[in-house]
N, C-alpha and C positions, 0 to 999 in steps of 0.2 A: 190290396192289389188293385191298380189303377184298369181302367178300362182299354182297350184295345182302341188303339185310332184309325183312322184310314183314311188315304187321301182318294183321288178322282184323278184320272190323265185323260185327259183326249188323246186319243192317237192318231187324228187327221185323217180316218178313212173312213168312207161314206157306208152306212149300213146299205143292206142290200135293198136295190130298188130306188134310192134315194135319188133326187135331179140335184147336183153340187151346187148350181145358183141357187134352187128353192133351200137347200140347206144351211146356207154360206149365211139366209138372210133370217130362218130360223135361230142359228144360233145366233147373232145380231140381238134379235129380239131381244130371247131367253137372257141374254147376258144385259140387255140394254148400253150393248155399243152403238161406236157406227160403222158401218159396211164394211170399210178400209180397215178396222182392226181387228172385226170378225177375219176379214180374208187373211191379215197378216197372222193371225193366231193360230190358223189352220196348216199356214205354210211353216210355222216356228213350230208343229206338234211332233213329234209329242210332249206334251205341259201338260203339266198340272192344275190343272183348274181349281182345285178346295183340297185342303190335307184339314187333320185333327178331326176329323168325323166319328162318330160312332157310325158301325156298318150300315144300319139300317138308312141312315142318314144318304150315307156315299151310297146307297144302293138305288136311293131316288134320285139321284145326283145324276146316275147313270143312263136310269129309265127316260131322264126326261132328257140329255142327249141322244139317246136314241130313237124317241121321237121326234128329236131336232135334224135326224137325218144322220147323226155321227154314233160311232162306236167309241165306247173309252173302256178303261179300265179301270177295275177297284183292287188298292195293294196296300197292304198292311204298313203303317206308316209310325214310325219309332223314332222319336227324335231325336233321343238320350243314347239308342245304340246305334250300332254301324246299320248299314240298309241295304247288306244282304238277305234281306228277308224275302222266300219266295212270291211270288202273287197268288192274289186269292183267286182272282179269278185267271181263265186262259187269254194269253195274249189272245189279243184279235189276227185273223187271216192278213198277212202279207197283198195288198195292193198299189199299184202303181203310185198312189196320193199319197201312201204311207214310206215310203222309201226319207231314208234320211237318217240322222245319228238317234241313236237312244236314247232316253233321258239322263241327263248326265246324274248320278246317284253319288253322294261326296258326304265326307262329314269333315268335322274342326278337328286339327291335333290337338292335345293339351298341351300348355303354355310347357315351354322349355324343349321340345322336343324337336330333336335333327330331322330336317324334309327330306336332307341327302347325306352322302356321305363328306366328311369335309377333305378336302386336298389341300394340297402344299400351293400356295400361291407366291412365287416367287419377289424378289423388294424389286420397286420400283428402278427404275434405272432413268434419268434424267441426265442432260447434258446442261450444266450450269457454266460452262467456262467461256462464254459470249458474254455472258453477264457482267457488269461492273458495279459496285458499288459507289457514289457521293461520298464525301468526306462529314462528317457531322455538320449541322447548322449549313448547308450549303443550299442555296435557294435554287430549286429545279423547275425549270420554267421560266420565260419573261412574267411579272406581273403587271394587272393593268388594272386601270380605272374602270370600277362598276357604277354607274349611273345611280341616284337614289331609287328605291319606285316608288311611284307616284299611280297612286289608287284613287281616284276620285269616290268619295261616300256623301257629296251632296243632295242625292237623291235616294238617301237612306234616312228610316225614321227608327226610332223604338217606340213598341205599341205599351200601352199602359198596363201598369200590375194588372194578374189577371184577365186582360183582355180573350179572347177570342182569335186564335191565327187562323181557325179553318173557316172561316166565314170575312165577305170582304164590309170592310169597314164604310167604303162609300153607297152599299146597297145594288150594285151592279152584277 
């Protein structure tokens, strides 16, 4: 029997007491971002931060956003089944910061399976009666003179078997 995993969400709101700039730059740190994708990460939460943990694992994960000034949550993470699986722990308190969609929670169909129901799609209908056809072998178009091209490679060399392309030959 395989071990239980769990992943990490941030949920984008500030534990209690927390200043949002001194936190915005905590979690910066802790992650070793920079500023601009700490903020953008907080505005896209709730994410995921780390899945496949063992509990003990995600339960430091969490301790140490929450001294980063954020609250997250730790939820049983199943990759193999569907992921209605409840949370371990309680959603965090509803805040103005935390407003916005859920985590979108999705799995794979397996290969061959209908996503909808299928319908009747009616044939095509085309109007072809403007159309003409050419008689066989009939030239369409004027044809014209194409110029030769004319590529100058005087100022091309070939460098010697084995030579060296990433280093310049005159020492420059």
């Amino acid at each position: 029997m395989s071990q239980a995993q769990y992943r990490v969400i941030l949920t984008g709101t500030l534990a209690s007491g927390a200043d949002p700039a001194q936190a915005e730059a905590n979690l910066a740190q802790l992650f070793k971002l920079p500023p601009d994708r700490a903020e953008a990460l907080v505005n896209e939460a709730p994410v995921v931060i780390k899945k496949g943990l063992d509990e003990a694992t995600a339960r430091k994960y969490q301790a140490a956003l929450h001294k980063a000034g954020w609250l997250s949550e730790v939820r049983l993470w199943e990759a193999a089944e569907s992921t209605d699986t409840p949370p371990v722990a309680p959603p965090a308190p509803e805040s103005p910061r935390a407003a916005g969609p859920a985590p979108l929670e999705a799995s794979i169909a397996p290969p061959g399976s209908l996503l909808a129901d299928p319908r009747e799609v009616p044939p095509l209908q085309v109007d072809l009666s403007g159309i003409t056809l050419a008689e066989p072998g009939a030239t369409i178009g004027d044809p014209r003179e194409i110029p030769p091209l004319r590529v100058d490679l005087s100022e091309l060399s070939l460098a010697a078997p084995g030579a060296r392309l990433d280093e310049d030959p005159t020492g420059r």
